[in-house]
FIKOLZA-1660 file (N, C-alpha, C; in steps of 0.1 Angstrom, whole numbers, plus 5000, padded with zeros to 4 digits):
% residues 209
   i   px   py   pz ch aa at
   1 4992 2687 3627  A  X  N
   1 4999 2674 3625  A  X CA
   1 5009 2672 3636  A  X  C
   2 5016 2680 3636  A  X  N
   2 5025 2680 3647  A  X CA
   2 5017 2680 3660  A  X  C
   3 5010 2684 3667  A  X  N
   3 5000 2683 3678  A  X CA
   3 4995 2672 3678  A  X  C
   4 4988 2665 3669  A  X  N
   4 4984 2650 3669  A  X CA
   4 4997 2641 3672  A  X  C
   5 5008 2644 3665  A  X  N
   5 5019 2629 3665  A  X CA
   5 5022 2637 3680  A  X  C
   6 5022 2649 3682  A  X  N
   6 5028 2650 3695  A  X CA
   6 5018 2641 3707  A  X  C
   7 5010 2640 3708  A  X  N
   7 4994 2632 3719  A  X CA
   7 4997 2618 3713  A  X  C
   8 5006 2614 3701  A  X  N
   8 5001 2599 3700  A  X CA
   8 5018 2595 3705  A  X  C
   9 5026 2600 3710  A  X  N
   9 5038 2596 3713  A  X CA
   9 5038 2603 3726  A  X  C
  10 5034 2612 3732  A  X  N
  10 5026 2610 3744  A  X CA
  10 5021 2600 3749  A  X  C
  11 5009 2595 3747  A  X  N
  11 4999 2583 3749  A  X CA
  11 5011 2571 3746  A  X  C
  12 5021 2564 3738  A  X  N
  12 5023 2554 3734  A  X CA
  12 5035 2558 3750  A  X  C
  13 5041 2567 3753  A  X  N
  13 5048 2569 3764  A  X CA
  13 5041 2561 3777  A  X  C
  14 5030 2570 3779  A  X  N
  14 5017 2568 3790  A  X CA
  14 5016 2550 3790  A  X  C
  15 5012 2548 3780  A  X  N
  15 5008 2533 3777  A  X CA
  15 5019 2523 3780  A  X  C
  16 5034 2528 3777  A  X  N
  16 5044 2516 3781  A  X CA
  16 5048 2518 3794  A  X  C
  17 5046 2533 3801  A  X  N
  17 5048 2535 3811  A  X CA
  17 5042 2521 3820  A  X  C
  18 5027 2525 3817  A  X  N
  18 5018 2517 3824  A  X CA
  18 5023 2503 3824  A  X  C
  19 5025 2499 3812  A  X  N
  19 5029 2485 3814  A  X CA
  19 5038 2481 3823  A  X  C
  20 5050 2489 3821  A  X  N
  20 5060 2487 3831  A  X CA
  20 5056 2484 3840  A  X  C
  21 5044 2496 3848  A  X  N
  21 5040 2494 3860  A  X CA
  21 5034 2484 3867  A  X  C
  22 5026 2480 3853  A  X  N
  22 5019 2465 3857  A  X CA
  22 5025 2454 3860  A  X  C
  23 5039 2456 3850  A  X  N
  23 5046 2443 3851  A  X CA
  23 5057 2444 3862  A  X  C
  24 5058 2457 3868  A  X  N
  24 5065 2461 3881  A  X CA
  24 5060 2451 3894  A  X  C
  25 5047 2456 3891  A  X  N
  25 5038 2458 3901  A  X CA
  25 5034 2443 3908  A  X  C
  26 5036 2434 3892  A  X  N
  26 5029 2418 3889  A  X CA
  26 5046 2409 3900  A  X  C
  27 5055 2416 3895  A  X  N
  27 5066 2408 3898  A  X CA
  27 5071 2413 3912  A  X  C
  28 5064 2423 3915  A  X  N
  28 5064 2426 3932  A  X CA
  28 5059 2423 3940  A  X  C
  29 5044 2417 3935  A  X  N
  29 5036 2408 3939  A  X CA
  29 5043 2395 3947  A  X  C
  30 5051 2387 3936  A  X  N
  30 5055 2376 3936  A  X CA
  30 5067 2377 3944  A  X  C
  31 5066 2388 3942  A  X  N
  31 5083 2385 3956  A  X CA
  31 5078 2385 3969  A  X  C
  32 5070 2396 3968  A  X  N
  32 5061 2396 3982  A  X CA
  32 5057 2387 3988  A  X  C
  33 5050 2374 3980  A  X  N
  33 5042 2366 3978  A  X CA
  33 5057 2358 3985  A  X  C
  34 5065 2353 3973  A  X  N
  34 5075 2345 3975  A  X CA
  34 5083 2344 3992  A  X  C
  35 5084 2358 3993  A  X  N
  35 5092 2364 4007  A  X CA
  35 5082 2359 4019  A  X  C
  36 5076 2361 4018  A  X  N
  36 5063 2353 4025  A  X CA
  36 5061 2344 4032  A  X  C
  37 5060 2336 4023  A  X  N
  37 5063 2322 4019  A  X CA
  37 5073 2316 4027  A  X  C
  38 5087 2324 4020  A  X  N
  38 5097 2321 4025  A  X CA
  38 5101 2320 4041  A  X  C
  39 5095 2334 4046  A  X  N
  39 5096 2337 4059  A  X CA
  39 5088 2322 4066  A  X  C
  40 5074 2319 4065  A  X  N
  40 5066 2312 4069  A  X CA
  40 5076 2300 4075  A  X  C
  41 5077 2293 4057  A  X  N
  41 5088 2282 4053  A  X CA
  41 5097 2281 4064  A  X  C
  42 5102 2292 4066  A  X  N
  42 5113 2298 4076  A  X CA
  42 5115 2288 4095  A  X  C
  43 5101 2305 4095  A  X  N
  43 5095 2298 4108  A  X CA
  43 5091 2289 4110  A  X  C
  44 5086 2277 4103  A  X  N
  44 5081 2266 4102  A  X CA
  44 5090 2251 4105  A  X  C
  45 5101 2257 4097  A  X  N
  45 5114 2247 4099  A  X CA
  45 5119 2250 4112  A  X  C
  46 5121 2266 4119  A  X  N
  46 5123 2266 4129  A  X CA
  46 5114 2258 4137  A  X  C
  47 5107 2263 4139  A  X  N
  47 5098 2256 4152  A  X CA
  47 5104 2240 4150  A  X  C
  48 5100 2233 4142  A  X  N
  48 5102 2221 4138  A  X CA
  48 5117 2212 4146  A  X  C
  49 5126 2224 4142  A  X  N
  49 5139 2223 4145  A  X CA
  49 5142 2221 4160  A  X  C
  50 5135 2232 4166  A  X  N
  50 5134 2235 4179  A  X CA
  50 5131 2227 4187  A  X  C
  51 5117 2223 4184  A  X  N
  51 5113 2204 4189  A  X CA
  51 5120 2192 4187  A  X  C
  52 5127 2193 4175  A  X  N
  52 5134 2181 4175  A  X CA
  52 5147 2183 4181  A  X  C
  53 5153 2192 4184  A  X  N
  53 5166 2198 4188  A  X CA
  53 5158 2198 4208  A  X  C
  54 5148 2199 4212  A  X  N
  54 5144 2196 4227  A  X CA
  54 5144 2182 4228  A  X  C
  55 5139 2175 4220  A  X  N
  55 5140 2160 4218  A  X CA
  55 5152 2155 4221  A  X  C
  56 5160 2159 4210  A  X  N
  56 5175 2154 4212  A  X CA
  56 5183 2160 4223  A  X  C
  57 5179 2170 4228  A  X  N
  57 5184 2178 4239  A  X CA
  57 5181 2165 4251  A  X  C
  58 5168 2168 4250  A  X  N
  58 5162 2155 4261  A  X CA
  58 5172 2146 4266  A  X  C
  59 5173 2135 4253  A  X  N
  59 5176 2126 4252  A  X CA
  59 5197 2125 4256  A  X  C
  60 5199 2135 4251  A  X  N
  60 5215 2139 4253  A  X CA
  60 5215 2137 4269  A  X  C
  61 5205 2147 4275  A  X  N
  61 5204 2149 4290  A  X CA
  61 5201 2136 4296  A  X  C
  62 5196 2130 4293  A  X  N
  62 5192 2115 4297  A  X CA
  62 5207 2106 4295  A  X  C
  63 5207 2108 4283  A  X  N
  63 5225 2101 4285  A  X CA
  63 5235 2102 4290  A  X  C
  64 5232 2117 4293  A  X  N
  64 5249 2120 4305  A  X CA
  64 5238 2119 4318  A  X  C
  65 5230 2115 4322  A  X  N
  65 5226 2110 4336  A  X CA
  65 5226 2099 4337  A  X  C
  66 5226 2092 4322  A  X  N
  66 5234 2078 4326  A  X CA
  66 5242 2074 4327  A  X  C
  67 5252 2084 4319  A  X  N
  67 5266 2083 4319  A  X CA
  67 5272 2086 4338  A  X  C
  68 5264 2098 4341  A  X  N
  68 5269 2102 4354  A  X CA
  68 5265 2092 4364  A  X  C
  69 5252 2085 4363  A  X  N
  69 5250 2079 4374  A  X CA
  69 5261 2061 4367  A  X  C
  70 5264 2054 4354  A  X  N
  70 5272 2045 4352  A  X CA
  70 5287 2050 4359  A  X  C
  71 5291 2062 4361  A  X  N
  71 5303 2070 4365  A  X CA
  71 5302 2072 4382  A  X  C
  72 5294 2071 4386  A  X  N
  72 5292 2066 4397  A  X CA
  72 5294 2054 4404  A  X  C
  73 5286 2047 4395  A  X  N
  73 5285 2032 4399  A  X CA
  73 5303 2026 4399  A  X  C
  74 5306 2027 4390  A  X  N
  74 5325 2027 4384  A  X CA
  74 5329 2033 4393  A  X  C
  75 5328 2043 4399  A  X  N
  75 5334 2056 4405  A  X CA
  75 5335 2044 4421  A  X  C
  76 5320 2038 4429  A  X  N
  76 5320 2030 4439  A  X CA
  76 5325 2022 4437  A  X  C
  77 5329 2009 4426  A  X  N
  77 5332 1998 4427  A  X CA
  77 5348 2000 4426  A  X  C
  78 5351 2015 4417  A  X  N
  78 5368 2012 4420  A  X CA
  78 5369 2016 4432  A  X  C
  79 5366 2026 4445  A  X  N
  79 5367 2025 4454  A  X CA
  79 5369 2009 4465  A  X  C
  80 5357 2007 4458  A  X  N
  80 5355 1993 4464  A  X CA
  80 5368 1984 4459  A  X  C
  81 5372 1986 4451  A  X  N
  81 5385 1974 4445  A  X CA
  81 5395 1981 4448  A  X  C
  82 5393 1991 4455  A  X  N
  82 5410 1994 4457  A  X CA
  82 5409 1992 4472  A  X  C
  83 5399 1992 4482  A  X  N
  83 5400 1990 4494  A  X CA
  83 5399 1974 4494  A  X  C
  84 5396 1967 4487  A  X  N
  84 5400 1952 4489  A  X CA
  84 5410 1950 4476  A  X  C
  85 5419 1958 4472  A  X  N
  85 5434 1955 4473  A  X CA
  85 5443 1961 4483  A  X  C
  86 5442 1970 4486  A  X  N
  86 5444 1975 4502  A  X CA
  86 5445 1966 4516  A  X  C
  87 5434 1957 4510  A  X  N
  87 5432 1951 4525  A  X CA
  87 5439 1936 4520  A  X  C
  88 5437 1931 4508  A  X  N
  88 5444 1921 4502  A  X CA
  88 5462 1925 4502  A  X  C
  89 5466 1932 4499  A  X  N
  89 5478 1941 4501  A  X CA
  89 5484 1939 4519  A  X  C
  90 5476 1941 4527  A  X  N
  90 5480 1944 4540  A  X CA
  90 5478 1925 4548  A  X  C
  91 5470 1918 4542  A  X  N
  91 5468 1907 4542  A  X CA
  91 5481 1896 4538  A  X  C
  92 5486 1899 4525  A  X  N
  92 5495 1897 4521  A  X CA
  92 5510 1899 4527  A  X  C
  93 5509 1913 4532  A  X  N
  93 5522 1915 4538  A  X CA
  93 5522 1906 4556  A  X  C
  94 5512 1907 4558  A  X  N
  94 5508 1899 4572  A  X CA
  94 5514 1886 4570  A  X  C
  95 5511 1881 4555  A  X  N
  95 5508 1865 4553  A  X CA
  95 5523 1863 4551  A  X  C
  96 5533 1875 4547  A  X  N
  96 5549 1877 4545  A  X CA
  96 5552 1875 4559  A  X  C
  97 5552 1882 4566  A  X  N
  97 5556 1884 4575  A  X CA
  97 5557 1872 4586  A  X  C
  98 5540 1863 4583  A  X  N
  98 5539 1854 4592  A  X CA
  98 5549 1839 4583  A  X  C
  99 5552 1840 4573  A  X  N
  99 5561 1828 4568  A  X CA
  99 5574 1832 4567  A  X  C
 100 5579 1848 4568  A  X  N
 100 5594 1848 4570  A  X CA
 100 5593 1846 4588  A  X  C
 101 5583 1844 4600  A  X  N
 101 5585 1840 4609  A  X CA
 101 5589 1827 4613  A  X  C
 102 5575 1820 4606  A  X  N
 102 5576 1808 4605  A  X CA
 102 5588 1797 4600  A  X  C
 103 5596 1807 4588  A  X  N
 103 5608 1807 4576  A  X CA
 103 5618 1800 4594  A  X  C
 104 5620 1815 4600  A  X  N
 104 5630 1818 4612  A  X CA
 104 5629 1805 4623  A  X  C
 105 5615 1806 4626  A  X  N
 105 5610 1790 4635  A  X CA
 105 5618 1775 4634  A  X  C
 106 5615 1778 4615  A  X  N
 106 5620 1764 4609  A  X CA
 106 5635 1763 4610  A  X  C
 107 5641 1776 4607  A  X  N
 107 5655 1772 4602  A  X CA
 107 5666 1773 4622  A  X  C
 108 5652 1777 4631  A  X  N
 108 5661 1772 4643  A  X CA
 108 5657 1763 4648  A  X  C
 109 5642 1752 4644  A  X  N
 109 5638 1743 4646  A  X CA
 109 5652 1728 4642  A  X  C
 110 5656 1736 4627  A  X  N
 110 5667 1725 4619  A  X CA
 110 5678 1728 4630  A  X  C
 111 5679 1738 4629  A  X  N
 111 5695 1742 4639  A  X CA
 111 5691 1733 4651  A  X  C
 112 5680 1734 4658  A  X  N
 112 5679 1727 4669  A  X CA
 112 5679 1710 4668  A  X  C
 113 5673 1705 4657  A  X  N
 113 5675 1692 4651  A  X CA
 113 5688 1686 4647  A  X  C
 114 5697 1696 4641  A  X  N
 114 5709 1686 4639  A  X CA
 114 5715 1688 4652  A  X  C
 115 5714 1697 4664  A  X  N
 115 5722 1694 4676  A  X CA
 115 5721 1683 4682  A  X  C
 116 5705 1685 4685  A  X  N
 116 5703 1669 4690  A  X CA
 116 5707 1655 4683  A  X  C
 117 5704 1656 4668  A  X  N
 117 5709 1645 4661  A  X CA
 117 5723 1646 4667  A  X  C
 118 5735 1654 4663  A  X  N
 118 5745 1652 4666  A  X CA
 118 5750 1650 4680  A  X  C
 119 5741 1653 4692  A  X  N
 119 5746 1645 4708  A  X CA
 119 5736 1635 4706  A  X  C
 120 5727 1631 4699  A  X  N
 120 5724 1617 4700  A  X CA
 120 5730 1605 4694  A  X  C
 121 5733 1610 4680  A  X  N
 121 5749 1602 4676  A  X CA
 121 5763 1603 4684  A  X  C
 122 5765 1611 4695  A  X  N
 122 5770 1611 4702  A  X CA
 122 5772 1600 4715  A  X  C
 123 5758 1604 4717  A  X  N
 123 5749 1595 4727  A  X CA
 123 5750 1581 4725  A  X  C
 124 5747 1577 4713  A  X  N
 124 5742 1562 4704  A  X CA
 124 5759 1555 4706  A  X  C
 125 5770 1567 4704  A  X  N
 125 5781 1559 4702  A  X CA
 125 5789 1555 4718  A  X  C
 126 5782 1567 4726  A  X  N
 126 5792 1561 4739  A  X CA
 126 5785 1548 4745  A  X  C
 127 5769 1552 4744  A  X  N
 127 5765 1536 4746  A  X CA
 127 5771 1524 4744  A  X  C
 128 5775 1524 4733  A  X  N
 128 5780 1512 4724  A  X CA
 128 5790 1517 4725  A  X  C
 129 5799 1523 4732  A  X  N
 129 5814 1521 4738  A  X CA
 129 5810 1516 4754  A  X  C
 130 5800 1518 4761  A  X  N
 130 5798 1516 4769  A  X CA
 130 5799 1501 4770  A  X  C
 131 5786 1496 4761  A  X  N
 131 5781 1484 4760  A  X CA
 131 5797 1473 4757  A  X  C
 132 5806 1477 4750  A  X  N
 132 5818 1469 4744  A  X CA
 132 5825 1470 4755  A  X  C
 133 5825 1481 4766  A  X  N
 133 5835 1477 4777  A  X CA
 133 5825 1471 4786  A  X  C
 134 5815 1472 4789  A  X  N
 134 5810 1464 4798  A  X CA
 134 5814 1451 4793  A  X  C
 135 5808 1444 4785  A  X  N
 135 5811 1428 4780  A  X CA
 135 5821 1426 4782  A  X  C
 136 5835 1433 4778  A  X  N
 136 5848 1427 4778  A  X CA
 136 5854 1431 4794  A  X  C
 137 5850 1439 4800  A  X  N
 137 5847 1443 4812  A  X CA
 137 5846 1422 4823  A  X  C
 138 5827 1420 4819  A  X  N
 138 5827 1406 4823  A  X CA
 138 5836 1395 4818  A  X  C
 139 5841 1394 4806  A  X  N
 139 5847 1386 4803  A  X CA
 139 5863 1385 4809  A  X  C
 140 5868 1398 4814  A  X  N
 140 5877 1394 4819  A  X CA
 140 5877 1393 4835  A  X  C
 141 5869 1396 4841  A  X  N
 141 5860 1392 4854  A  X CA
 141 5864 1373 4852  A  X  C
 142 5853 1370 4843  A  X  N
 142 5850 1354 4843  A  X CA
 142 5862 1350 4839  A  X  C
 143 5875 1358 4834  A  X  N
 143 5886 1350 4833  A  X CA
 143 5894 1351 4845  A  X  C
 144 5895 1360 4858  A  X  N
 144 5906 1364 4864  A  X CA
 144 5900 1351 4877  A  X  C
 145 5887 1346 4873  A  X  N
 145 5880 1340 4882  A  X CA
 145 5885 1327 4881  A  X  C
 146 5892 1321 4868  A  X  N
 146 5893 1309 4868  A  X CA
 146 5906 1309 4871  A  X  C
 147 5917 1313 4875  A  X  N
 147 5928 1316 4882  A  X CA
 147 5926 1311 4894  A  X  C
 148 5938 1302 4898  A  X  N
 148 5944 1290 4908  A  X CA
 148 5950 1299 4915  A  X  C
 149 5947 1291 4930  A  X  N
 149 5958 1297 4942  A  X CA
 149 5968 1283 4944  A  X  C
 150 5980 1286 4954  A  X  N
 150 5986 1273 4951  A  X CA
 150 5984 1267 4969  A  X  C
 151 5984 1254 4965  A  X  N
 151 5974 1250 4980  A  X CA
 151 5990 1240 4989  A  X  C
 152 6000 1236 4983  A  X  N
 152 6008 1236 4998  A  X CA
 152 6021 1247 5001  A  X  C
 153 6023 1247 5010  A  X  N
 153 6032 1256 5015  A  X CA
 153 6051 1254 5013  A  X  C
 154 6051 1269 5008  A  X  N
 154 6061 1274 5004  A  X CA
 154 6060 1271 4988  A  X  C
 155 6049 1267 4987  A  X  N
 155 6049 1266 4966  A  X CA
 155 6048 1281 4960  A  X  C
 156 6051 1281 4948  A  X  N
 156 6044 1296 4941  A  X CA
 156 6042 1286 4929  A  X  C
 157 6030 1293 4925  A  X  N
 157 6025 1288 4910  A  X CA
 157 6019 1296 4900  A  X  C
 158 6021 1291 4887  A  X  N
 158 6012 1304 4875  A  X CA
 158 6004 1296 4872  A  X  C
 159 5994 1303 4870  A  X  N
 159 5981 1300 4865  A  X CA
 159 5979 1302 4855  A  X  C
 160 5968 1305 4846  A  X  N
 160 5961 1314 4832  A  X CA
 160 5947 1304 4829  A  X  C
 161 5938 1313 4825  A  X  N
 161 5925 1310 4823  A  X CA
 161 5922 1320 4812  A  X  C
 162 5911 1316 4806  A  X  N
 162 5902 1322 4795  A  X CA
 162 5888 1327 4804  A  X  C
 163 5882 1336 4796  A  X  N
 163 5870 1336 4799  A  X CA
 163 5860 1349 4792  A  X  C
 164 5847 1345 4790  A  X  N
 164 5837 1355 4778  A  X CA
 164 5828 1357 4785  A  X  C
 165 5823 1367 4778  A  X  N
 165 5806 1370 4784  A  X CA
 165 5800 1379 4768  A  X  C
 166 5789 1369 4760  A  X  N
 166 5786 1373 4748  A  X CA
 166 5796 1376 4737  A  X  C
 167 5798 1383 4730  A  X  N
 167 5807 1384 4721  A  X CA
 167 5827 1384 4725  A  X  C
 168 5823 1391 4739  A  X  N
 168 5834 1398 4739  A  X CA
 168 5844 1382 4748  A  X  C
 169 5856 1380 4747  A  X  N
 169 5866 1369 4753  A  X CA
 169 5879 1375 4759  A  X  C
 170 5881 1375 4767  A  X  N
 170 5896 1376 4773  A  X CA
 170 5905 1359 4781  A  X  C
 171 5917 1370 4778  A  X  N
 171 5925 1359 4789  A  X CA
 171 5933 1365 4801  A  X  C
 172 5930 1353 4809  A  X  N
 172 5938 1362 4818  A  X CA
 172 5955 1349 4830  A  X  C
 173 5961 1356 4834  A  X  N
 173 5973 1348 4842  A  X CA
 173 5976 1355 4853  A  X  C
 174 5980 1344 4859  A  X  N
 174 5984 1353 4875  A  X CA
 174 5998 1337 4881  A  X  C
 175 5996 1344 4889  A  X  N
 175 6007 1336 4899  A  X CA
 175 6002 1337 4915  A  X  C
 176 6005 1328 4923  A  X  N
 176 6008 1326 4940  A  X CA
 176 6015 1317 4951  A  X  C
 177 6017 1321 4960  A  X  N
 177 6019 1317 4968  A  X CA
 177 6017 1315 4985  A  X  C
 178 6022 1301 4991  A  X  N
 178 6016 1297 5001  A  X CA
 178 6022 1301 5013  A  X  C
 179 6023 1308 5020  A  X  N
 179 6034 1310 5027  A  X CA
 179 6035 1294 5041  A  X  C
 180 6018 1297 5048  A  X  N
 180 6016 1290 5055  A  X CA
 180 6001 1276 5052  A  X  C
 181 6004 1270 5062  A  X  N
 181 5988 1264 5058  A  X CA
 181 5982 1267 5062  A  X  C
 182 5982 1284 5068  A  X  N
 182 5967 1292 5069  A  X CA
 182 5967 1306 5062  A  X  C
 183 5979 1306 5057  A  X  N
 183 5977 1318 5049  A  X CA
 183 5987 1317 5031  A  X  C
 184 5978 1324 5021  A  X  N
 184 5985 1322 5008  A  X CA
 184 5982 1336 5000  A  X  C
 185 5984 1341 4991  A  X  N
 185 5987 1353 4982  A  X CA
 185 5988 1350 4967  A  X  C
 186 5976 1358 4960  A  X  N
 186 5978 1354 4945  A  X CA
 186 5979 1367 4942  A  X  C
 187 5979 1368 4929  A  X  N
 187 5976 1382 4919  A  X CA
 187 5975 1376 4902  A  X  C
 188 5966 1386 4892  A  X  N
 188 5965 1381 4883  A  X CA
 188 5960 1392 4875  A  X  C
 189 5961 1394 4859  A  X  N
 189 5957 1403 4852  A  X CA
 189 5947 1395 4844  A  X  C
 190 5944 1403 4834  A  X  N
 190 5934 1399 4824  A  X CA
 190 5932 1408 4814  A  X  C
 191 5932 1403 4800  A  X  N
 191 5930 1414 4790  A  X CA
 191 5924 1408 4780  A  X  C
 192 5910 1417 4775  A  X  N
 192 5903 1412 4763  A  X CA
 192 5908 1411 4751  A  X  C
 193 5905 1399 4744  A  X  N
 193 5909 1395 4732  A  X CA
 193 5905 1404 4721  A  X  C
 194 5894 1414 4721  A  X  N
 194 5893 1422 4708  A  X CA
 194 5900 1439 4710  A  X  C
 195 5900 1446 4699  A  X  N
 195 5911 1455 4700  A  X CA
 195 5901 1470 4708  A  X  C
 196 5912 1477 4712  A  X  N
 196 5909 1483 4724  A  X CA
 196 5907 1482 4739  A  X  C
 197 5904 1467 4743  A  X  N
 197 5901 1463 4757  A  X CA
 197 5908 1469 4764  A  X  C
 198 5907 1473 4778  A  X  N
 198 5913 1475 4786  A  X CA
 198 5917 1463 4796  A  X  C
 199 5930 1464 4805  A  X  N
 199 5933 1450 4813  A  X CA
 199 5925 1454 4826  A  X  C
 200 5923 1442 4833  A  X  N
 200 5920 1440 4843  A  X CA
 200 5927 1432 4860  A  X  C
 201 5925 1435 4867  A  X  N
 201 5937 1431 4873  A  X CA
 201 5930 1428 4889  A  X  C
 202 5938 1418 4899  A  X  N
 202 5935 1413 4912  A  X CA
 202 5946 1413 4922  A  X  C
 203 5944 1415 4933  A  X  N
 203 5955 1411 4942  A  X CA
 203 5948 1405 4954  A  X  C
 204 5951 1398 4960  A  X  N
 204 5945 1389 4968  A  X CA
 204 5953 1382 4978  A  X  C
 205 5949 1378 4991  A  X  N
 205 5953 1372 5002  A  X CA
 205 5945 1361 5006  A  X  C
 206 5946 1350 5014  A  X  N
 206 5938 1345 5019  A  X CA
 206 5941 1336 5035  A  X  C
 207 5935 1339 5043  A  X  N
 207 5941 1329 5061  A  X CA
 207 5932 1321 5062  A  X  C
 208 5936 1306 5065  A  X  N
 208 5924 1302 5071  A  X CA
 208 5929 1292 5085  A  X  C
 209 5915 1291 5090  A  X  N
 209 5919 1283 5103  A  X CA
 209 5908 1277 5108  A  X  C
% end
């Protein structure tokens, strides 16, 4: 009895052992299986990744050679814009330089202008002191002219006469005498009637025979 239950609890050992093993065995399977899989899955995304990561790699590379060659293009035109402010700059100072000359020209141009203005109104006024003494000048000419000598002998006589030329009038007086009836002696002044004139004056003899 004991020998039998000992072989059937044996066997029922044997039997669950096995199972275990089967169901060890079944679920090692599946990992194996699973792990597999996984790895594949793995590799699979890699590669995938890799192409689309050369792609975008690509494409990155492509954009910083556009970037480098737009950074170029930028890079020559600011050169270019700073050498035509440079030259606009140097243009400018020229363009200073030539209107604080021109500034200098003008302001000894004026200096030179009011001089002359002022000896031409200089000029303008001695004329026209000139022109007032000449006239009063003739006018007392044409007066000292109309002044008498005295025609018999041993007479003395005064005279006075007027006389103009255009605006300007004077008068003028004198006196003479005859000594002989071949010789006589006058003298006479003359002074213009408007203010400032100067006199004018004669002395005179006369013989005849």
């Amino acid at each position: 009895m004991d020998a039998v239950s000992g072989k059937v609890t044996a066997n029922e050992t044997a039997i669950a052992k096995k199972a275990d093993q089967t169901a060890l065995d079944a679920v090692s399977g599946k990992v194996n299986k699973n792990t597999a899989d996984i790895a594949t899955k793995a590799n699979s995304a890699d590669v995938y990744t890799k192409k689309e990561s050369d792609s975008k790699f690509v494409k990155v590379e492509n954009s910083i050679n556009g970037l480098d060659t737009t950074t170029k293009g930028l890079n020559t035109r600011l050169v270019s814009a700073e050498k035509s402010v440079a030259d606009h700059g140097t243009r400018l100072a020229a363009a200073e330089k030539s209107v604080a000359d021109h500034g200098t020209r003008l302001a000894s141009a004026e200096k030179s202008i009011t001089e002359h203005g002022t000896r031409l109104n200089g000029l303008d006024k001695t004329v026209s002191d000139l022109r007032k003494e000449t006239r009063q000048g003739l006018a007392e000419q044409a007066a000292l002219s109309g002044l008498f000598q005295p025609y018999n002998v041993g007479r003395f006589n005064v005279t006075a006469a007027v006389g103009g030329y255009k605006s300007e009038s004077a008068v003028a007086i004198g006196t003479g005498f005859r000594f002989t009836e071949n010789f006589a002696a006058k003298a006479g002044v003359a002074v213009g009637t408007s203010s400032g004139s100067s006199a004018a004056y004669h002395v005179g003899v006369n013989y005849e025979w």
